[in-house]
C-alpha positions in Angstrom: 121.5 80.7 61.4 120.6 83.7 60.0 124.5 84.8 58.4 124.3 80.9 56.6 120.4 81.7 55.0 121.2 85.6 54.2 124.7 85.3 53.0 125.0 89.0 51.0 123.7 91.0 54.4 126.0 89.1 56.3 129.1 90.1 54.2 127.6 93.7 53.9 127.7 93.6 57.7 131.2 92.5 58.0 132.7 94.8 55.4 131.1 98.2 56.9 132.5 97.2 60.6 135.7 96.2 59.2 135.8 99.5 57.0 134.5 101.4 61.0 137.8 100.1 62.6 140.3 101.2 59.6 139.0 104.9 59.7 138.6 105.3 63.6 140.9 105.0 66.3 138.1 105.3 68.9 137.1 101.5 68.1 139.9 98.9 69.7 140.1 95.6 70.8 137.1 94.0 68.0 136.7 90.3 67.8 133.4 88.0 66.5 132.1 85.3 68.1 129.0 82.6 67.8 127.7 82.2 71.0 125.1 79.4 72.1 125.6 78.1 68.0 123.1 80.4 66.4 124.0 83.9 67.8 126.6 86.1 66.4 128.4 88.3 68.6 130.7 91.2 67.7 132.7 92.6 70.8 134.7 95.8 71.0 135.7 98.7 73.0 135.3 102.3 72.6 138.3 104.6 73.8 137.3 107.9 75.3 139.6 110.2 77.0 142.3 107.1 77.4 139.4 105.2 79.1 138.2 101.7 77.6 134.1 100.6 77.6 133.7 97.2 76.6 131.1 96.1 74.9 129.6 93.3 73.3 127.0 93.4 69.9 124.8 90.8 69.7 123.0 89.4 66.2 119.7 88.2 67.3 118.4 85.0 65.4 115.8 86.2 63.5 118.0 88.9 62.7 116.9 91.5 60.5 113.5 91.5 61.1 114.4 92.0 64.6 116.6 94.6 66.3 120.4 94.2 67.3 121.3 94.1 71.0 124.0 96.2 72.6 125.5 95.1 76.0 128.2 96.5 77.9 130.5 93.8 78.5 131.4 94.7 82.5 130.2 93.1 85.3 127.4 95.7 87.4 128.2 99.1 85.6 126.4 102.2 85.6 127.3 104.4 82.4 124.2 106.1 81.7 120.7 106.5 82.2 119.8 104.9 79.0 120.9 101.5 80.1 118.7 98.8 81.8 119.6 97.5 84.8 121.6 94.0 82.7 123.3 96.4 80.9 121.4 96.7 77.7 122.0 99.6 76.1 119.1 102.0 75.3 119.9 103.6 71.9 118.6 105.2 69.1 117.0 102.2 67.6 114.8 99.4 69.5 111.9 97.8 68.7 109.8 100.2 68.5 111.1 101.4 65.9 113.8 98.8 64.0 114.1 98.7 60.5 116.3 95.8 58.4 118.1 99.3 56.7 119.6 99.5 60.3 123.6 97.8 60.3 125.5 96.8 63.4 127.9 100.0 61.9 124.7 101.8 62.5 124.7 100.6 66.4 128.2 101.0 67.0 128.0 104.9 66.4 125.0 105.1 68.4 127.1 103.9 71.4 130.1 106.5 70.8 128.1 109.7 70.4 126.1 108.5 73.6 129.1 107.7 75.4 131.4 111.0 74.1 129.0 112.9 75.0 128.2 111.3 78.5 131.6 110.4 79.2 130.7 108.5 82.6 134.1 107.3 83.3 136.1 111.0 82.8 136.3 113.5 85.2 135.6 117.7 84.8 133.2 119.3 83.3 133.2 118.4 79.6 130.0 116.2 80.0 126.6 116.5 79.1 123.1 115.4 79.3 121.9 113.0 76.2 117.8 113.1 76.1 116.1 109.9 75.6 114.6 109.7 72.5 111.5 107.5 73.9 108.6 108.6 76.0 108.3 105.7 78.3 105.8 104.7 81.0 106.3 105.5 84.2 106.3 101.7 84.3 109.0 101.1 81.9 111.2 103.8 83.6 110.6 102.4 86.8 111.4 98.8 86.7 114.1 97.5 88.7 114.8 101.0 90.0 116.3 100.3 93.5 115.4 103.9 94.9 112.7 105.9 93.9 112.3 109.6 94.9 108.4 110.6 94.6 107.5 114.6 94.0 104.7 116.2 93.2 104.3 118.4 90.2 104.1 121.1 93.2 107.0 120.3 94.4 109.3 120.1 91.5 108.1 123.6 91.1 108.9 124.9 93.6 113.0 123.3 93.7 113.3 124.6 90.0 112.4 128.3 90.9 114.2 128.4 94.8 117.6 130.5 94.2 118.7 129.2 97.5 119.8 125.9 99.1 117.3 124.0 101.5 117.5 121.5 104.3 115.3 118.7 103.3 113.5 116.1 105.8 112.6 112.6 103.9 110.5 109.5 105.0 112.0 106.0 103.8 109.2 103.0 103.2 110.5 100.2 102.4 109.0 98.7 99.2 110.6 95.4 99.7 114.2 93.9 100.9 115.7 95.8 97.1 113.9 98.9 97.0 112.7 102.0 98.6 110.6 104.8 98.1 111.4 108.7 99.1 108.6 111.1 99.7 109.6 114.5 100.9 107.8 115.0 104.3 109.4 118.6 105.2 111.5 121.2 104.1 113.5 124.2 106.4 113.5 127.4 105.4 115.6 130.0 107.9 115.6 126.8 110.3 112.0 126.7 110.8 110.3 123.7 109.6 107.6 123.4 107.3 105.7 120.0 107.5 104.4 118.7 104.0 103.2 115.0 105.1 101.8 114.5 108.8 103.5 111.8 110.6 100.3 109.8 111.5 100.5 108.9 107.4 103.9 107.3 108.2 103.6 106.1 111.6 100.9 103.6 109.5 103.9 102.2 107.1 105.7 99.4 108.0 110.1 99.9 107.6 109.9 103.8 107.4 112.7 105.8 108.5 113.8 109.8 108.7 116.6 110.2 105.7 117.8 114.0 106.0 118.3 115.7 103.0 119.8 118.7 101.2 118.8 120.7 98.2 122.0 122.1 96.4 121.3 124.8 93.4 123.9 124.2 91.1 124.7 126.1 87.2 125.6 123.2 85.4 124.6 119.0 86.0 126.4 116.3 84.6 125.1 112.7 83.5 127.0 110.8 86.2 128.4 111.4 89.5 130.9 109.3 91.9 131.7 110.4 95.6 134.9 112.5 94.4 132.7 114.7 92.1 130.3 115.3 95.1 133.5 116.4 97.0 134.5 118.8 94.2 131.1 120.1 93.5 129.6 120.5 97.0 130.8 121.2 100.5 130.1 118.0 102.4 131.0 119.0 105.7 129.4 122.3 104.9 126.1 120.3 104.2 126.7 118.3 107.4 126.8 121.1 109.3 123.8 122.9 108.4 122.3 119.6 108.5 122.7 119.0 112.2 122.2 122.0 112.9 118.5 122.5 111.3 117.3 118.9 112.2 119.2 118.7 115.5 120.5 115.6 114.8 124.1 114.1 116.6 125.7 111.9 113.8 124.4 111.9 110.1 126.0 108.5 107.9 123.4 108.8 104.9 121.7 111.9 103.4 119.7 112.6 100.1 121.3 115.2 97.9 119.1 117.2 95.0 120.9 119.0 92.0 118.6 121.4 90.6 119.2 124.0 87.9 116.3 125.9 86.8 115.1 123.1 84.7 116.4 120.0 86.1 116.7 117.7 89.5 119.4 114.8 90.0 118.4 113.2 93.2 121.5 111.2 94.9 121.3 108.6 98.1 124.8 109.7 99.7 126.1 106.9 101.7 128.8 109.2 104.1 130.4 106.3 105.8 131.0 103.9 102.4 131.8 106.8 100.7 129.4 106.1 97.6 126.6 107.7 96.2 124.1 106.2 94.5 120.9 107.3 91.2 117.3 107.7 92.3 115.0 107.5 90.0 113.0 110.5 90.2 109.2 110.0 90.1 107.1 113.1 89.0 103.3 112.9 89.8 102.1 115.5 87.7 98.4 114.1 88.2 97.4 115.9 91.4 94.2 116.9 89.7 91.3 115.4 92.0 89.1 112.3 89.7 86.1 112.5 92.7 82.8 113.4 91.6 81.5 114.2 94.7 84.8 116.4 96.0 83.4 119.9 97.2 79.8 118.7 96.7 80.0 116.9 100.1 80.5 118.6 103.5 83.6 118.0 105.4 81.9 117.5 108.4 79.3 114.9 107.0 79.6 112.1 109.5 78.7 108.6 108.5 78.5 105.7 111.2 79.4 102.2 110.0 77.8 99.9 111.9 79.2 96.0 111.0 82.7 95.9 109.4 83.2 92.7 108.1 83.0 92.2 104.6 79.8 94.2 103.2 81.1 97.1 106.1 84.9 96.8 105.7 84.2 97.5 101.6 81.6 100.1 102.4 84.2 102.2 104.3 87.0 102.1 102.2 84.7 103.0 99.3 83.4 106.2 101.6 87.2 106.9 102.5 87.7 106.8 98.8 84.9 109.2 97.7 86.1 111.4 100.3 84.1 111.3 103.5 86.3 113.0 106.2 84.0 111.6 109.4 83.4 108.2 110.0 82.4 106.1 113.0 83.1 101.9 112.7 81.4 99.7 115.7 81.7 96.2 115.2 83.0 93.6 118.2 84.6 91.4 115.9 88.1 90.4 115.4 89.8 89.6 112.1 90.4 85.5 111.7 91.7 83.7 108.4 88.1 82.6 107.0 87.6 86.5 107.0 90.4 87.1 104.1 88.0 85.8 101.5 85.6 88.4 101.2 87.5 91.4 103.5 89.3 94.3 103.1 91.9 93.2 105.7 94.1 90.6 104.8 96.9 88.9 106.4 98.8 91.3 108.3 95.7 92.2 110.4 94.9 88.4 112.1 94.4 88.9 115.7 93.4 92.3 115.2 89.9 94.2 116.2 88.6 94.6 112.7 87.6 98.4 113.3 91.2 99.2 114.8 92.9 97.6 111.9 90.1 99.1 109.1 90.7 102.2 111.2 94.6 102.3 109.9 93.7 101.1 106.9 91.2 104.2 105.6 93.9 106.6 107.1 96.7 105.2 104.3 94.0 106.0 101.8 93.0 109.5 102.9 95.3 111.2 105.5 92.9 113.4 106.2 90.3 111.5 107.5 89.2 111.4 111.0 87.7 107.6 112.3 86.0 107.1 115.6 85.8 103.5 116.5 84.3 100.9 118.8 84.3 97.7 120.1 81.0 97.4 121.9 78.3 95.2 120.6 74.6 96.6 119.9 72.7 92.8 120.8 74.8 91.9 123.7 76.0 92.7 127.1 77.4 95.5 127.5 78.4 98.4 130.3 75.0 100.6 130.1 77.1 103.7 130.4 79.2 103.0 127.7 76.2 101.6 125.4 74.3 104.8 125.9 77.8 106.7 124.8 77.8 104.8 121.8 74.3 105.2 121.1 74.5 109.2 121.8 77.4 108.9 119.1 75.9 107.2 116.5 72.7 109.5 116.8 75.1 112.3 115.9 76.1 110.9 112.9 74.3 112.2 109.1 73.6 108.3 107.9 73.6 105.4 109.5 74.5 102.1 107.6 73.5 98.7 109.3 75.7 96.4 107.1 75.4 93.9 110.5 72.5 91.9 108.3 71.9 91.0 112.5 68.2 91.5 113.6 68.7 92.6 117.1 71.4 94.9 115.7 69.0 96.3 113.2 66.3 96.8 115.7 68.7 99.3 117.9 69.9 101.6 114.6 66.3 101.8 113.5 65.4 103.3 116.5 68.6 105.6 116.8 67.3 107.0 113.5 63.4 107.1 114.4 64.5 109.3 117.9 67.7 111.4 115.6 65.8 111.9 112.6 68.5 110.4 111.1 68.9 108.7 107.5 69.3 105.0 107.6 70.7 102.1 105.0 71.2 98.8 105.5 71.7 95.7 103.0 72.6 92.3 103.1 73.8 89.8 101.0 72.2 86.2 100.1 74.0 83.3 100.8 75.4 81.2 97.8 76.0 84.0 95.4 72.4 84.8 95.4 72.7 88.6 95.2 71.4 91.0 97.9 69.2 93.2 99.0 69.5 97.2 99.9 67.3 99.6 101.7 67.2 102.7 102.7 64.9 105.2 104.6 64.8 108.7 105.0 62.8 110.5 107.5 61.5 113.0 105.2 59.4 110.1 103.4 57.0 109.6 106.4 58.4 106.3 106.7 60.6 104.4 109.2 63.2 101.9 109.3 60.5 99.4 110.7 57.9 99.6 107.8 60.7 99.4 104.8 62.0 95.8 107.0 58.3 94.9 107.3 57.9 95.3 103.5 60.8 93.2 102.7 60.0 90.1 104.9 56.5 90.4 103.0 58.1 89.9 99.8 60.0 86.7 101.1 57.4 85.1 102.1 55.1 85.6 98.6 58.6 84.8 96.9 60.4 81.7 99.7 64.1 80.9 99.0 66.4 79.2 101.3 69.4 81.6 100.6 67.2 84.3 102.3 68.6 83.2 105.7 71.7 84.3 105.3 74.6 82.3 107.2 77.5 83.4 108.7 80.1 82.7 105.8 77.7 83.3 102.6 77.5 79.5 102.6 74.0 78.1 101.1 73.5 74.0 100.9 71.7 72.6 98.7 71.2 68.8 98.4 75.1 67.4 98.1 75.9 71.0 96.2 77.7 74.1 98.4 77.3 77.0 97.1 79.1 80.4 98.4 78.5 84.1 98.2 82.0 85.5 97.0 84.1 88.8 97.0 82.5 89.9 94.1 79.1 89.3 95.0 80.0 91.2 97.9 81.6 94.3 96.1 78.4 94.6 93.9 76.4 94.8 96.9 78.6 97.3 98.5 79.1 99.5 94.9 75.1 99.6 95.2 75.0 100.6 98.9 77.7 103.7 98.6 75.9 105.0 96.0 72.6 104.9 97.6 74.1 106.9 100.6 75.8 109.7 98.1 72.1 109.8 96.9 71.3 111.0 100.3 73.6 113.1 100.6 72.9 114.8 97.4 69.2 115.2 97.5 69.0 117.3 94.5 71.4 115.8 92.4 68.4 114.2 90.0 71.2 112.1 88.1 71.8 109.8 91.3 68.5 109.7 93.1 67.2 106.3 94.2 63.5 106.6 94.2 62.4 103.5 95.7 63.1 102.0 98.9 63.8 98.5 98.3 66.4 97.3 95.9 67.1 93.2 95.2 69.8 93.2 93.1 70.7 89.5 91.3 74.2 87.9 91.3 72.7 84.8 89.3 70.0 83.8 87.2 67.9 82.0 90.4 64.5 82.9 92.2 62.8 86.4 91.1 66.1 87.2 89.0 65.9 86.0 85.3 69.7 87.2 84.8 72.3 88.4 86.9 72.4 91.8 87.8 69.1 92.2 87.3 67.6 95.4 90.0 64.2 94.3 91.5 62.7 97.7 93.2 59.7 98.3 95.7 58.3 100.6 97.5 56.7 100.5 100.3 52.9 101.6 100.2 52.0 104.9 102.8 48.4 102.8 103.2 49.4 99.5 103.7 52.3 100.0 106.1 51.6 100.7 110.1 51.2 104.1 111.4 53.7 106.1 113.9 52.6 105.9 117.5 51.3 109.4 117.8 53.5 110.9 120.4 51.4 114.1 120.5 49.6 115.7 123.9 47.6 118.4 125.0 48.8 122.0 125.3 47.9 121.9 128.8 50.2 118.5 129.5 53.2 120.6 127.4 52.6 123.8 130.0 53.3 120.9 133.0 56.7 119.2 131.8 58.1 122.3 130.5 57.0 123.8 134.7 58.7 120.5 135.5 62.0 120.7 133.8 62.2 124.6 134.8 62.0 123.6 138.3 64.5 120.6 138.0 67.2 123.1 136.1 66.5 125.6 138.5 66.7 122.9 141.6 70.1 122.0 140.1 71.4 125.4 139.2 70.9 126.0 142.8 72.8 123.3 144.1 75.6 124.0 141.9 75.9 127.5 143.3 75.4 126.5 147.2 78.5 124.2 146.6 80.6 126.9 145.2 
């Protein structure tokens, strides 16, 4: 043990404690121990206001290089905020910033002026806030907080200037079985609600419920409070009322309570049945500020249509929902099964679920403001005409179309959609066994079509033949005895590649992001054309060697007839439309 190897700073130790006790009556009831035979304990209580704190000091064993430990010695106490949730005390020297000139005397002071000043177990007034003297994490702070109350930096503002009292409305998710987290969802002011969070972003969370809430202006906070303090400091039954009476609600049994000054907040879950209140930890996102690069650079009403959501078009989506696309439309027939986890955005909770539905819920937790259109029909197989042609009309309306199907006879129908819309296309695919992947994209203003870039890439198999070109349904690629499988990641870089390419298109003239060819092969491995991984293979496909449009064009005289035609058939119908009125 330490004490036996270091004999003088043990003494030294002893002595100065020894000396603490003689000259103060606020130390009682010491005693030293050896715990566990190399830990030396020193236990004592601090008497404030006729009120006893035990405590326990313990001397760790590599003790003085490394910092004493202070404990309160009572079983699932809360003094102060400067304790951990076992009861260490938080003081003013830790290992951040321990010295071997510290002393256990040292420690023991620490704890009195934290705890006369606190005074957590006396009642009145004479209490006060102690800062921390650390800056910690939001991570530190948080862990093993049981309730978490989340505002904005907006919102703190706006509770620190108020001068009156409001009537608070709070949503409840549950984190897990020991922990929840508040977010203010509405506030009253003169009994007319003001929404801050739409319900559709809650109605997506699983164990949410409506907590009421009050927001009490106060002159002066104290460290701690129990039930009786709340009874002396605020009118319950007066908070109650105006409760029920703002939210319309019949019977209230637990309510969120805010202390505010003009420069602090004390949130409090009020338990009015138990008769017990209980700290939240208050969570201040001061970060609001907006890290999207292409946030007020993109219309709100661009409209991109997803076609294909498994795992290339599930990570496509959330990366668009991400970037801040407003519009989307998913299509895909599929339904989420196990072998799907691997490479998907989904996961567990959505098994037995249409992939779009469940993507669909998925994009709105991630931006509340976003607006997805979905479908279930199939583009390559039977299908209601009417309800085809819908889809079709809907797709044509979008600004890009993605194929991430990597299906033929699904690629076949969206690059005709975006021959007749004059709409952008991209589509990619990724090789089976980890290969990599290829992207394309065409856009109408090149002269070129959908068709010709597809033709150009089946050219360059067949000058360059590998068997992971023919993609199989789970990335899988066999070779001899050996399997070899696309994973997540070779998915993600595929995807990463693809969401730029269709910001590119939306940004015509930002020159920073432009994709100037219209092929892209992009290498997971050192294999086939790629002589490392990640390696970008680009082609373009050549105006001259590429098949011309069908000219569509006729004679001025054939225009005169339709456009007689369609006159008459408007006219026939505007007719008959009229009779029946």
């Amino acid at each position: 043990m330490w004490l036996e190897e270091n004999n003088k700073r043990f003494i030294e130790e002893y002595d100065l404690l020894n000396d603490l006790e003689r000259k103060n009556d606020w130390i009682k009831n010491t005693n030293w121990n050896i715990e566990n035979e190399e830990l030396l304990v020193y236990y004592f209580d601090i008497d404030i206001d006729d009120k006893l704190y035990s405590l326990k000091m313990i001397f760790p064993r590599f003790f003085p290089n490394s910092p004493i430990t202070v404990i309160i010695n009572e079983k699932e106490v809360s003094w102060t905020s400067h304790q951990y949730t076992n009861g260490v005390l938080c003081l003013e020297w830790g290992p951040d910033n321990w010295s071997d000139v510290v002393y256990g005397v040292d420690m023991v002071k620490s704890v009195y002026a934290l705890l006369d000043a606190e005074r957590p177990k006396s009642t009145g007034t004479n209490k006060k806030i102690v800062p921390s003297r650390d800056n910690f994490s939001l991570g530190q702070q948080m862990r093993f907080k049981k309730r978490i109350q989340y505002l904005t930096k907006e919102m703190v503002e706006l509770f620190l200037t108020v001068n009156s009292n409001l009537v608070l409305n709070f949503k409840e998710n549950f984190v897990d079985t020991s922990s929840a987290v508040y977010q203010l969802s509405g506030l009253y002011i003169k009994d007319e609600e003001i929404k801050l969070l739409p319900d559709e972003q809650f109605n997506l969370l699983s164990g949410y419920r409506d907590i009421p809430g009050f927001l009490q202006k106060v002159t002066e906070l104290k460290s701690t409070y129990d039930y009786e303090d709340f009874l002396e400091e605020l009118d319950i039954e007066e908070i109650k009322e105006y409760m029920i009476k703002a939210l319309q609600k019949n019977s209230l049994d637990k309510i969120i309570v805010l202390l505010s000054n003009s420069q602090v907040i004390l949130p409090y879950y009020i338990d009015l049945i138990d008769k017990k209140v209980y700290d939240i930890f208050l969570l201040k996102d001061n970060d609001c500020e907006e890290r999207n690069p292409y946030v007020g650079k993109i219309s709100k009403e661009t409209k991109i249509a997803v076609v294909g959501v498994g795992s290339l078009g599930s990570k496509i989506s959330i990366s668009l929902a991400r970037s801040g696309i407003k519009n989307l439309l998913l299509v895909d027939d599929d339904v989420f099964l196990s072998h799907n986890i691997q490479r998907h955005e989904l996961d567990i909770r959505h098994l037995g679920q249409m992939k779009v539905d469940a993507l669909s819920k998925r994009l709105k937790k991630i931006n509340t403001d976003i607006f997805v259109q979905t479908s279930c029909l199939a583009l390559s197989t039977l299908e209601s005409n009417q309800a085809y042609n819908n889809l079709i009309n809907l797709i044509s309306g979008c600004d890009i179309i993605v194929d991430a199907t990597a299906n033929d006879e699904a690629f076949y129908v969206l690059a005709n959609i975006s021959i007749m819309s004059n709409r952008p296309m991209v589509w990619g695919k990724v090789f089976a066994g980890g290969l990599g992947g290829v992207i394309a994209k065409n856009n109408p203003e090149n002269n070129t079509t959908p068709f010709q870039i597809q033709e150009g890439i089946k050219n360059f198999y067949i000058d360059n033949p590998h068997e992971a070109h023919q993609i199989t349904q789970n990335y899988t690629q066999f070779i001899g005895d050996e399997v070899f499988i696309a994973s997540d990641a070779d998915v993600s870089i595929i995807t990463s590649w693809m969401t730029k390419i269709i910001f590119s298109i939306l940004e015509p003239n930002n020159k920073s992001i432009q994709f100037l060819s219209d092929i892209y092969f992009i290498g997971g491995k050192q294999e086939w054309i790629f002589k490392q991984p990640m390696q970008v293979i680009s082609l373009n496909v050549e105006k001259n060697e590429i098949v011309e449009k069908v000219k569509t064009d006729i004679s001025d005289k054939e225009k005169i007839r339709i456009n007689k035609i369609i006159t008459q058939i408007r006219g026939e119908k505007d007719a008959k439309n009229n009779n029946t009125k």
